[in-house]
Every structure is written in structure tokens, then in C-alpha cells.
ZAMARGU-4260 file (C-alpha; in steps of 0.2 Angstrom, whole numbers, plus 5000, padded with zeros to 4 digits):
<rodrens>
0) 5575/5549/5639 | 5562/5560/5647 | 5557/5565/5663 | 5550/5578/5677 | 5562/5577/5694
5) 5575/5589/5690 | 5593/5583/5698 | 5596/5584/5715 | 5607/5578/5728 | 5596/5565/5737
10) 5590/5568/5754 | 5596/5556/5769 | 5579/5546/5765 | 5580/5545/5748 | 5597/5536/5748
15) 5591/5522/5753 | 5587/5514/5736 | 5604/5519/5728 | 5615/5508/5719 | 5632/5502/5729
20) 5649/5496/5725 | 5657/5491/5739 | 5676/5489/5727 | 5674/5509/5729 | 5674/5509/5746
25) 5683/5502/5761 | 5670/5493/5770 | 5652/5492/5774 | 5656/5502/5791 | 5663/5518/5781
30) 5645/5514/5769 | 5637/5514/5784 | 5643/5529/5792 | 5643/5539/5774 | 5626/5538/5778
35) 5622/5532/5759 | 5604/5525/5764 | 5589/5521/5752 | 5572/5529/5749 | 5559/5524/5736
40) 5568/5539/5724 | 5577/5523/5714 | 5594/5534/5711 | 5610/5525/5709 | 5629/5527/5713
45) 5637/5527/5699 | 5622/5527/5685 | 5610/5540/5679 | 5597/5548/5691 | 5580/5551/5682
50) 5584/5565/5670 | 5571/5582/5671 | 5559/5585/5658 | 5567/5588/5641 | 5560/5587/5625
55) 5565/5586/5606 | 5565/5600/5595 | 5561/5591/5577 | 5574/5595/5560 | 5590/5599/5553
60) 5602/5604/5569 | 5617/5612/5562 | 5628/5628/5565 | 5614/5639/5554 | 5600/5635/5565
65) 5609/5639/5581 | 5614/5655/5570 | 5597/5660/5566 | 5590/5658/5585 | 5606/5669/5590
70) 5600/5683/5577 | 5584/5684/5580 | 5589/5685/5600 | 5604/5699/5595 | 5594/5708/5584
75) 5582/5711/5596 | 5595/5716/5608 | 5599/5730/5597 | 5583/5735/5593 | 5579/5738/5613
80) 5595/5747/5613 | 5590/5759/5598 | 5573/5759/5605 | 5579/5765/5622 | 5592/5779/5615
85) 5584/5785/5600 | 5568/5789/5613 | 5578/5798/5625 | 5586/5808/5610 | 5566/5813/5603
90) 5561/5815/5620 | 5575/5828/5623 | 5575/5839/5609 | 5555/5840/5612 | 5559/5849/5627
95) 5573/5860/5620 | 5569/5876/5612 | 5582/5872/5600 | 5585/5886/5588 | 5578/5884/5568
100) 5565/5869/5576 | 5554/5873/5562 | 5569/5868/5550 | 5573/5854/5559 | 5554/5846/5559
105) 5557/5837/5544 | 5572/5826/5556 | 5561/5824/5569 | 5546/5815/5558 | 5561/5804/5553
110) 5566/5802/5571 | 5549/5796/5577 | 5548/5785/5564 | 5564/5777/5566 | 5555/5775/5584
115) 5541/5765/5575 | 5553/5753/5567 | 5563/5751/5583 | 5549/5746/5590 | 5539/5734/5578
120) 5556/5725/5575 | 5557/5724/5597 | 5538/5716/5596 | 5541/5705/5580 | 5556/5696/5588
125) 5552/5694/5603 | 5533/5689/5600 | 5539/5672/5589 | 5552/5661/5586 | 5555/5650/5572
130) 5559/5666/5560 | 5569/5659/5543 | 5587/5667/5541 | 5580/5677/5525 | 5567/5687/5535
135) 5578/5690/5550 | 5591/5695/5538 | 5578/5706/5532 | 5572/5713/5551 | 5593/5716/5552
140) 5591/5728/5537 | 5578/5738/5543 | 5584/5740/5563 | 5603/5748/5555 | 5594/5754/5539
145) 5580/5766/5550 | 5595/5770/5561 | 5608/5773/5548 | 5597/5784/5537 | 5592/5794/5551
150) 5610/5798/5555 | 5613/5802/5537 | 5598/5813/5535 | 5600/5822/5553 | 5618/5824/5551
155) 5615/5835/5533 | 5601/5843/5538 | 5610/5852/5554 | 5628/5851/5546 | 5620/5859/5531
160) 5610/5874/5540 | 5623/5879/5554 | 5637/5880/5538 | 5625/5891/5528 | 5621/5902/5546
165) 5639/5902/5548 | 5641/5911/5531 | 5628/5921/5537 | 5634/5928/5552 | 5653/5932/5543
170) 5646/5940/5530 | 5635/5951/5539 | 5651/5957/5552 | 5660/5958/5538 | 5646/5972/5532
175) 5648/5982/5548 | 5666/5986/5542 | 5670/5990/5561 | 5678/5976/5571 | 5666/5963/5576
180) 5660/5967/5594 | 5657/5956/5608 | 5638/5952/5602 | 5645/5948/5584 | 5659/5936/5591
185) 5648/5927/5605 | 5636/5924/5589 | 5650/5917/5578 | 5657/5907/5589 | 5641/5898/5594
190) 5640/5894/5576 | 5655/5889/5577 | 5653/5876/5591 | 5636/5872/5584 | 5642/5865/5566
195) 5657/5857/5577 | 5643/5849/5589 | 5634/5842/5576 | 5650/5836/5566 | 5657/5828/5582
200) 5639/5821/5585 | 5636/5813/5569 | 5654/5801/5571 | 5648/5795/5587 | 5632/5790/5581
205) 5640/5780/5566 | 5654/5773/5578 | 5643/5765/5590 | 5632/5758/5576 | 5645/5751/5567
210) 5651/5744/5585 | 5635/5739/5588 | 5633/5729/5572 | 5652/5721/5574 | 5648/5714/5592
215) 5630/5709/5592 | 5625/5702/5575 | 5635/5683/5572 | 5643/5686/5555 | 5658/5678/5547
220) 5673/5694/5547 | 5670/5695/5530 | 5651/5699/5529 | 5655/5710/5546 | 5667/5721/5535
225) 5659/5723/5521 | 5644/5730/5530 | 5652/5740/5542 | 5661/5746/5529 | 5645/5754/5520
230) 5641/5762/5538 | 5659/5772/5536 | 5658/5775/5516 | 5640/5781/5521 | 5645/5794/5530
235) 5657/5801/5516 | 5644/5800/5506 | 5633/5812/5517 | 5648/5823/5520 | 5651/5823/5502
240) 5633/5831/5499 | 5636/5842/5513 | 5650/5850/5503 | 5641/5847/5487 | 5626/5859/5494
245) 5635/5872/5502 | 5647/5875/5487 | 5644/5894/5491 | 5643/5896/5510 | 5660/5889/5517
250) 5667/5904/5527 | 5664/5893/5541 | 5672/5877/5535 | 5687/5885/5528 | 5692/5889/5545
255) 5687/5874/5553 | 5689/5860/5543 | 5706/5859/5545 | 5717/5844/5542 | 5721/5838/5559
260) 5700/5839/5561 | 5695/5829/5547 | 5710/5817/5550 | 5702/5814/5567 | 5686/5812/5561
265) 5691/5798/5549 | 5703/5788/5560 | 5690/5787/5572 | 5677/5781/5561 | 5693/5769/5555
270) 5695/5762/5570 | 5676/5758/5573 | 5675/5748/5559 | 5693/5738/5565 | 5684/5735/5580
275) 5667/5729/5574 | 5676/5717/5561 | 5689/5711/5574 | 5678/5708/5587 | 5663/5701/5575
280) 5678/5692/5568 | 5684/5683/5589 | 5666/5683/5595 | 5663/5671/5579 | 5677/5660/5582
285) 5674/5656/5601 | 5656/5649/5594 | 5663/5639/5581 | 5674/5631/5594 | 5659/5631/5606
290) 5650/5623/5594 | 5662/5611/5590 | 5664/5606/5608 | 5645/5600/5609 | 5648/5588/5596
295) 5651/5568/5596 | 5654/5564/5577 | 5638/5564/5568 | 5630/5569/5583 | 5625/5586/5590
300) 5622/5589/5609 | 5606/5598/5613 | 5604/5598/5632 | 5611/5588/5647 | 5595/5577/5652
305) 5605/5569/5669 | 5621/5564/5679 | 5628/5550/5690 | 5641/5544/5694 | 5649/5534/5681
310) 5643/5545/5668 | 5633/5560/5659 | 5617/5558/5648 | 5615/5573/5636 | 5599/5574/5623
315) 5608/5574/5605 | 5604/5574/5588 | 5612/5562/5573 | 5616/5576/5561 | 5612/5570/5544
320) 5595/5557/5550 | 5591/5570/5561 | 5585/5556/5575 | 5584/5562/5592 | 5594/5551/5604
325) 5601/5549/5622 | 5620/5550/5622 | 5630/5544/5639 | 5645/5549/5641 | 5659/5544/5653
330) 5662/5555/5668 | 5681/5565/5664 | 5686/5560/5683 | 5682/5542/5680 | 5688/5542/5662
335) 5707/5537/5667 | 5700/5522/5677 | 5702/5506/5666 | 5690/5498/5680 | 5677/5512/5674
340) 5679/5511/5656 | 5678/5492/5656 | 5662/5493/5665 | 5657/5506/5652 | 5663/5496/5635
345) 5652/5481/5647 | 5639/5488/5649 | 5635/5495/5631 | 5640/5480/5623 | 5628/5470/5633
350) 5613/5481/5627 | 5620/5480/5609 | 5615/5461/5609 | 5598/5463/5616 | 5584/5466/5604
355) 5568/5466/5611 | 5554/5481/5609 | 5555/5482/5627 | 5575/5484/5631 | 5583/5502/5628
360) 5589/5500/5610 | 5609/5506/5609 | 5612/5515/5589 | 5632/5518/5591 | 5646/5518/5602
365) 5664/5529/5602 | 5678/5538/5606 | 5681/5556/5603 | 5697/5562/5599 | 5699/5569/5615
370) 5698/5552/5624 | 5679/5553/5628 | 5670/5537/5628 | 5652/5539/5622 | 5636/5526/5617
375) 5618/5531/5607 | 5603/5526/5615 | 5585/5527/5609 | 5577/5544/5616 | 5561/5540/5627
380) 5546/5551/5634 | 5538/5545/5649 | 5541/5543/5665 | 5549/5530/5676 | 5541/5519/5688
385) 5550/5528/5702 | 5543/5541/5694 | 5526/5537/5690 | 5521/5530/5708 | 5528/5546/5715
390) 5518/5560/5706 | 5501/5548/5706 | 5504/5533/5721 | 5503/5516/5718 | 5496/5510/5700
395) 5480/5498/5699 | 5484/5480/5701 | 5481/5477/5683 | 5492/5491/5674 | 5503/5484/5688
400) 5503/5467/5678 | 5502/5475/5662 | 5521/5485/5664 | 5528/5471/5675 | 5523/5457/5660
405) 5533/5469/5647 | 5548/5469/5659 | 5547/5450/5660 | 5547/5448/5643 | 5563/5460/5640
410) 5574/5451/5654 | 5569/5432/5645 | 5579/5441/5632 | 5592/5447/5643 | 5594/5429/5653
415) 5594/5418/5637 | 5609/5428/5631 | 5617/5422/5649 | 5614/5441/5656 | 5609/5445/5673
420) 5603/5465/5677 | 5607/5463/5694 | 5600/5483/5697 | 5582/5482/5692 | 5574/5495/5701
425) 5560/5508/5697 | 5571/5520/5693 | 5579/5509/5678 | 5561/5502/5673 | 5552/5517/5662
430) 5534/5517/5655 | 5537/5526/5638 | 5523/5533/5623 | 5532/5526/5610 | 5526/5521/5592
435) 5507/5529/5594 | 5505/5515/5611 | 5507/5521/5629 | 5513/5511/5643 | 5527/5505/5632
440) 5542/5495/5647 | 5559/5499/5642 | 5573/5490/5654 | 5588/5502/5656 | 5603/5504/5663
445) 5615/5489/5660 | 5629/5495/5671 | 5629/5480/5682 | 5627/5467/5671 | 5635/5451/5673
450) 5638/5434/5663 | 5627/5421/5671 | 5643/5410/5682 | 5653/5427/5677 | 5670/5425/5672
455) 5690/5431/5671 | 5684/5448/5665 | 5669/5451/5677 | 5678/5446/5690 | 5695/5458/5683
460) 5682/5470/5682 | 5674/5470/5698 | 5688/5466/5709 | 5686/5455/5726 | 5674/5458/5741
465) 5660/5466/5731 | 5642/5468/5735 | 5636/5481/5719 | 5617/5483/5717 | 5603/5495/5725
470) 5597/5487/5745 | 5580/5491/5743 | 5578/5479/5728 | 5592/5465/5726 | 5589/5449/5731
475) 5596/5440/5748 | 5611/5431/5736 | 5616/5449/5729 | 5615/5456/5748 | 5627/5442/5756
480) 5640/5444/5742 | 5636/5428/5733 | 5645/5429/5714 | 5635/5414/5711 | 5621/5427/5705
485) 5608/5419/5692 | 5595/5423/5683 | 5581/5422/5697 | 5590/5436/5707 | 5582/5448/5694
490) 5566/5438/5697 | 5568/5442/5715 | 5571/5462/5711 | 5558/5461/5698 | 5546/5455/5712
495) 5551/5471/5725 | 5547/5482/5711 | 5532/5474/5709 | 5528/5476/5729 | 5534/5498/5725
500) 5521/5500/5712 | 5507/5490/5721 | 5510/5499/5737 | 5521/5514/5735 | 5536/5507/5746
505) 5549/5492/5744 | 5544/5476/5752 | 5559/5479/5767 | 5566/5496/5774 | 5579/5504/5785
510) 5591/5518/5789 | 5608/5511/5783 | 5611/5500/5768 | 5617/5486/5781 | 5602/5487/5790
515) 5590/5485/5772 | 5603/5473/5766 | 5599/5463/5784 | 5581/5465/5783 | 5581/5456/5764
520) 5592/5440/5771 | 5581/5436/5785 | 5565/5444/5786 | 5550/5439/5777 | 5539/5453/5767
525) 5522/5455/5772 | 5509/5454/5758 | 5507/5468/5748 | 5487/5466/5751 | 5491/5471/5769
530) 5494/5487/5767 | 5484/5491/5750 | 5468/5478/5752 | 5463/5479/5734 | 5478/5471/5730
535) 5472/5452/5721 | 5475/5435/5733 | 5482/5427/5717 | 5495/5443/5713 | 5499/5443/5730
540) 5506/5426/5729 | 5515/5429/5715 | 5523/5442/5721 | 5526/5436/5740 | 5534/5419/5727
545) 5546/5434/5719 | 5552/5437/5737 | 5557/5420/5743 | 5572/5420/5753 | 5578/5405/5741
550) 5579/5406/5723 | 5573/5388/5722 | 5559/5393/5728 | 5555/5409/5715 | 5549/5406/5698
555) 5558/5397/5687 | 5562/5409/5675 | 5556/5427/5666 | 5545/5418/5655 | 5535/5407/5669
560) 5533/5423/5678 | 5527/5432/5662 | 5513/5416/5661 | 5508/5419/5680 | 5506/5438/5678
565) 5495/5435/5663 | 5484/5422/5674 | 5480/5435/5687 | 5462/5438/5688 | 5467/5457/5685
570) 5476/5455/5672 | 5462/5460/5658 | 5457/5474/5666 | 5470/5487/5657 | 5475/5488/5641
575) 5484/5497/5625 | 5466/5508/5626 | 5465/5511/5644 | 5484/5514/5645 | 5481/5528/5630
580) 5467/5534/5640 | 5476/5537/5655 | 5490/5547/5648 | 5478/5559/5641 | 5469/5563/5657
585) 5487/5565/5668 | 5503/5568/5657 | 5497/5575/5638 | 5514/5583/5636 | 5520/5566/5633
590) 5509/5564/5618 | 5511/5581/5612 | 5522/5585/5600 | 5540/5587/5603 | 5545/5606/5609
595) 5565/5612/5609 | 5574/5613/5627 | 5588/5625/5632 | 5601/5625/5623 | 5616/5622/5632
600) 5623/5640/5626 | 5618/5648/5609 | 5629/5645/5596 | 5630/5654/5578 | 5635/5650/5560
</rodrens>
């Protein structure tokens, strides 16, 4: 399901049209004092508030896709990284008069463009999404590729020239014949420290890139090793043409390259790669499982769309039809209440035997593994009436008719199967685009309902002494406690829905739910034309008939109400057209096509 209000705790005003259950409580007075009032926000104790705006990201969901969204978004992590250290590098040996910089220019035209391909591959990745695996696997080639060859082609140049300088240096003290003075040694030794530098320089350039590649780029252990393992057998590559060149200048190198050196040099170029491949190797597993968590079965969890207090409804995915879907789930506090799951298993199986186009449609229902009780809804966008009247006030009189025949037509379903909603509100009516039409009612939320004369499991269920519904919207019977609750209770809440989208406000208000609940036993409503004149003399009856005080007195049934609403001299004025029209002009993004949310964390594959 679809919507704009982000969750939020409700404000002391906005309580007042919440859903209540006094079997969870201890008595109206501690209700009253808990300051649980109403509002026109439609929220409910216990059931789903109006979710924030999410929408669907079309095809396959599966550990590969969140694998190539996590590459593209590592890679260019290391990219910036690269970017950030290969330019500080270039920028410092520009302003070093380092010593043979003529030798040296052919590593620093690699170097800038190493700085090029940092760069592009920064912009690419973060310019689009939506890259396939093969071409970011290609952009991962040329980040490390530009990096590595770089290493390799600075690592012989300098290691080359400072052995064969060395060589130089010897052989010319050795010329003099004379012990070397102080000149000659101080000129050896910075040799010396030079070929070391650049030695010691060139591991820790191929450590951190092979740490780097380990720890950012989701791989299996496997793939992680072998890679990181070319980054160490390039380097004895290079070291091996370093040796290869400077067959005859190694003065230098017999004295340095000593055992315990070399040694050094490869067990800590050993133990880069043991760390990239066991931490690529724990980084990848804690996804897995991660990813593992966020699924339900066949389905895949995309995004949590809302909360309440019985349960959660997350934005999922079937994994092989690849159908978006709403999934609720039970709360884990309330998933140890047998009262809870039985109003759960209720509620689903209640929507499971109702078929009509305009009734949430449920595809499945469960238990994981681990306990957690689950159903499949359709997956709507829209807006809820709630909703609807609060980003653009009260509707026209004839759209009015128009949604409230659809809802009539859902509940002659419902009240045939012997079902009473007892919790229509705004908030659970929901004005969809579904099917290429607009204004499309859908009746949600069936945790309330009840068998019409209820019976040993309703009344296991709910327990003694309890008054459950929302006190802006249930009818005087639900108010006062009466289990005798029928089918023209809902006529009665259907009416005060109809009075919120006419006017913008429930038909009877107050600041405690005892107060509200008070006001709907005794007090008459006023016609809705008072306060919005446009309002129809003939709809204004009918909804004034909605809100009798005696369900003898209200319409018969859904169906009768359906026929009056369809009399109204308003009734032709909207349509399927105007409907579509309307949409257009004031929420598009309903209409446009489906767009990814956040995902809950990025997982890979």
C-alpha cells in the first residue's frame, strides 16, 4: 500500500479517531486519563497507521541485484578513495624537486592518468544506477587495474634507477682507492635509504590495495582470493624484472637485500592478502544472513511501509512472479499472545473469503520458522480518504458518491458472508489507480471483524467488557458495548465517513474518547450542508439517515445505501474520466511509473 504521511506519534488531537480496545485496558477512566483521544488523522490502536510514500521497483529481486547496487556503491567508494590519495601523491611530488624528475616523467603521465580513470569511474557511478553486473565488473577492473599498473610501473622505474645509481656511487669510491670520505658516505647512504624508501613504499601501496579490494568490493572468499592473490604475485612479477634489468648493477642490493628484508617484505604482503580474503570472506557472510533475514519464503522484503500496534506492514516482492505485495507481519511483543494471534489468523481469514474488486485482496498467509506469523496483501498506490481530504479538504459531493458507492458495494460482500467491519474509517478506506482507472475504493483493515451474532470464538477472542472500534466513527451500539453488532453498525460508520469527506471533520467531536463516544449516543449530527452549503438536500438526507441513533432507522442494508447514493442528483457529475483527470493535475506520481524505495540495508550476492 501507498502513501505520503510518514509515521509519527499522533498529537493529543489526532488521537481522537484511533481505534480502541478496552480488554487491553483497565477501564475507560485509565482510557480517559491516557489521554488516547481522536482527531480526523484516522490512526488506529492496534492496526496500521497510513504508511509513507513507497513505491515498487519492477523485476527480478534476488541476492544478485542487491549485489550489483552494493558494487556500483563500493566501487565508487574506492574510486573517491584513489581519487583522493593518488591526487595528494601527484600534487606532492610536483612540488618536490625530487632528484632524476626528468627520469621520472614517464610515472608521472601514468600517475595523471591513473587520475583520469579515478575520476571518470567516480562520475560514471555515481551519475546512474541501473549498471548490469558485467559492466560494473568491468568499471572494478579498470579502478584496481589503473591503480595496480601504476604501482608496478612506479615501483620499477624508481627501484630500477636508485639500484643502478647505487652501483654508481660504489664503483666510483671504489675508484678513489682512498677510504670513502664523509661526502662519499652521506651519498651512499642516501642511496641506500632512497632504494629502501622506494621498496618499503611499493608494499604499502600493494597492501592497502589488496585491503582495499578484500573489504569493499562484495565477492564470495573464493573470487576475493584469487584476485588478491594476483595483486601479491604482481608484485613478484615486478620485482622479478627489477632483478631481471639490473643483472649487472647489484652492489647495492647484495648488501641490502638480505633475508630477514625480503622475508619481511613478503610476510607482509602475505598477510594483506589473509586479511582481504578473510574479511571479504566475514563481510560476505553477515549479508547473506542479512539478506536471509528479510525474507518470508517466496517473498523478499523491500521496505517497511507502516506500523501499529498489532503488527508491521513491510513492501515485499514474490521471488519467482516477481509481484509487488504488502506483507503484515505480527508484532514480536504481541507474537506470544494467543489473544493476538487469533485476532490475526481472524482477521486474514475473513479477507481470504471476500472477493470483491473493491475489498484488499489477501495472495498468502504463514509462519516462518522462527515463529512469525505473516499474510500477502495486494500492493496499492493511492491515497486514503484520511489522506485525501487532508492534503486537498473536503471532496465534491459527487466524487463523495462516487468512492462511497464502491465502498457500499465491497461491505454487501462482506455482510452477505455474515462479516461486520466494525472499524470503517478514513484511514482504512483507500482510493487507489489500479488497472489503468483512478479512484478505485479498496476496504482495509479487517482486524475487528466480527461474525454477525458472533460466537464462542469471537467472544474467546475478545474477552468480557469490550468496547473495540475508532469514537469518531462507530455507531451508538458499538459505543455503549452492545455485542449484538449488525450489519447497519457499519452503515452507521460508513455514514460518518461520508459526513469527513463532505466536510472535513467527523459528524461529533470531543477531547476524551468517553466524551466522543457520549456525543454519538445522544447527540444528534447536524447536516453536513450546515457547514459546507454546497452540500445536495437529498445527500444530506442520506447521510443524516446513516447517523440515526437507531439502526432501525438506517438504511436497510449496503446494497439499499448503494441504490440511494446512485439517486443523488450529484451522483453523475464524476466519473472514471474526471476521476483520471484529477489525478493528473494533483498526484501524477501515482500514475507514474513504479520507482525503488530504500532498501532496508544493501545486501550483496
Amino acid at each position: 500500500m501507498d502513501a505520503t504521511r510518514p509515521d509519527a506519534t499522533p498529537t493529543e488531537p489526532d488521537r481522537l479517531a484511533e481505534t480502541i480496545d478496552l480488554s487491553e485496558t483497565r477501564s475507560l477512566d485509565r482510557l480517559s486519563r491516557s489521554g488516547l483521544g481522536g482527531g480526523r488523522d484516522g490512526r488506529s490502536i492496534g492496526d496500521d497507521p497510513a504508511p509513507p510514500h513507497v513505491e515498487m521497483v519492477q523485476g527480478s529481486v534476488d541476492l544478485s541485484d542487491e549485489t550489483r547496487e552494493l558494487l556500483r556503491v563500493r566501487l565508487r567508494a574506492v574510486a573517491v578513495i584513489l581519487l583522493v590519495g593518488f591526487t595528494a601523491f601527484f600534487l606532492r611530488n610536483q612540488l618536490l624537486e625530487a632528484e632524476g624528475a626528468k627520469r621520472f616523467l614517464a610515472v608521472d603521465l601514468l600517475h595523471a592518468t591513473t587520475l583520469v580513470v579515478q575520476g571518470t569511474m567516480v562520475a560514471l557511478l555515481g551519475r546512474r544506477r541501473g549498471w548490469p553486473l558485467r559492466r560494473l565488473r568491468q568499471f572494478e577492473l579498470s579502478i584496481f587495474g589503473s591503480a595496480l599498473m601504476f604501482f608496478a610501473v612506479a615501483h620499477y622505474s624508481t627501484t630500477t634507477y636508485w639500484i643502478e645509481r647505487g652501483d654508481r656511487v660504489i664503483t666510483q669510491v671504489m675508484r678513489l682507492g682512498d677510504p670513502p670520505g664523509h661526502d662519499e658516505v652521506a651519498r651512499l647512504v642516501g642511496v641506500a635509504a632512497k632504494l629502501l624508501g622506494s621498496i618499503e613504499g611499493a608494499v604499502i601501496f600493494w597492501m592497502v590495495l589488496m585491503i582495499l579490494y578484500g573489504l569493499f568490493v562484495p565477492n564470495t572468499w573464493k573470487r576475493a582470493a584469487r584476485i588478491v592473490g594476483l595483486f601479491f604475485l604482481s608484485s613478484g612479477v615486478v620485482q622479478t624484472s627489477v632483478m631481471l634489468t639490473t643483472l649487472g648493477s647489484r652492489s647495492l642490493v647484495r648488501v641490502l637485500a638480505t633475508f630477514e628484508q625480503i622475508s619481511t617484505n613478503v610476510l607482509i604482503l602475505l598477510l594483506g592478502w589473509l586479511i582481504a580474503v578473510y574479511g571479504s570472506h566475514i563481510i560476505n557472510a553477515l549479508r547473506v544472513q542479512a539478506f536471509e533475514a528479510r525474507r518470508l519464503g517466496q517473498y523478499f522484503l523491500r521496505g517497511r511501509l507502516g506500523a501499529g500496534g498489532m503488527g508491521e506492514v513491510y513492501l515485499a516482492e514474490h521471488h519467482l512472479l516477481k509481484r509487488p505485495c504488502a506483507i503484515k507481519l505480527i508484532r514480536p511483543d504481541r507474537a506470544g499472545d494467543p489473544v493476538a494471534l487469533q485476532r490475526f489468523e481472524r482477521e486474514v481469514r475473513a479477507m481470504a473469503r471476500l472477493s470483491h474488486w473493491n475489498t484488499i485482496e489477501v495472495y498468502d498467509y504463514g509462519r516462518t520458522e522462527d515463529g512469525t506469523f505473516y499474510y500477502v496483501m495486494e500492493y496499492l498506490r493511492g491515497l486514503s480518504l484520511d489522506e485525501l481530504v487532508d492534503r486537498h479538504g473536503p471532496l465534491p459531493p459527487a466524487r463523495a458518491v462516487y468512492l462511497l458507492r464502491q465502498a457500499c458495494d465491497s461491505l454487501a460482500e462482506a455482510h452477505a458472508a455474515g462479516l461486520v467491519h466494525r472499524d470503517l474509517k478514513p484511514a482504512n478506506l483507500f482510493a487507489a489507480v489500479l488497472g489503468g482507472q483512478c479512484d478505485v475504493v479498496k476496504v482495509l483493515d479487517f482486524g475487528l471483524v466480527k461474525a454477525v451474532g458472533g460466537d464462542a470464538e469471537d467472544s474467546h477472542v475478545e474477552g468480557t467488557a469490550m468496547v473495540a472500534g475508532t469514537p469518531l466513527y462507530m455507531s451508538p451500539e458499538q459505543a455503549t458495548g452492545d455485542p449484538r453488532l449488525g450489519p447497519r453498525s457499519d452503515l452507521y460508520a460508513l455514514g460518518a465517513v461520508s459526513y469527513f469527506l463532505l466536510t472535513g471533520q467527523p459528524p461529533h467531536q470531543g477531547d476524551t474518547p468517553l466524551r466522543v463516544m457520549a456525543a454519538v449516543s445522544r447527540e444528534p449530527a447536524s447536516p453536513p450542508s450546515r457547514i459546507r452549503p454546497e452540500v445536495p438536500a437529498d445527500l444530506d438526507r442520506i447521510v443524516l439517515r446513516c447517523l440515526a441513533k437507531d439502526p432501525i432507522d438506517r438504511y436497510r442494508s449496503a446494497e439499499s445505501l448503494g441504490r440511494a447514493l446512485s439517486c443523488c442528483s450529484c451522483a453523475s457529475d464524476w466519473d472514471a474520466s474526471r476521476a483520471r483527470s484529477w489525478w493528473e493535475s494533483h498526484e501524477p506520481a501515482a500514475l507514474s511509473p513504479a520507482s525503488p524505495p530504500a532498501p532496508l540495508d544493501p545486501d550483496p550476492g
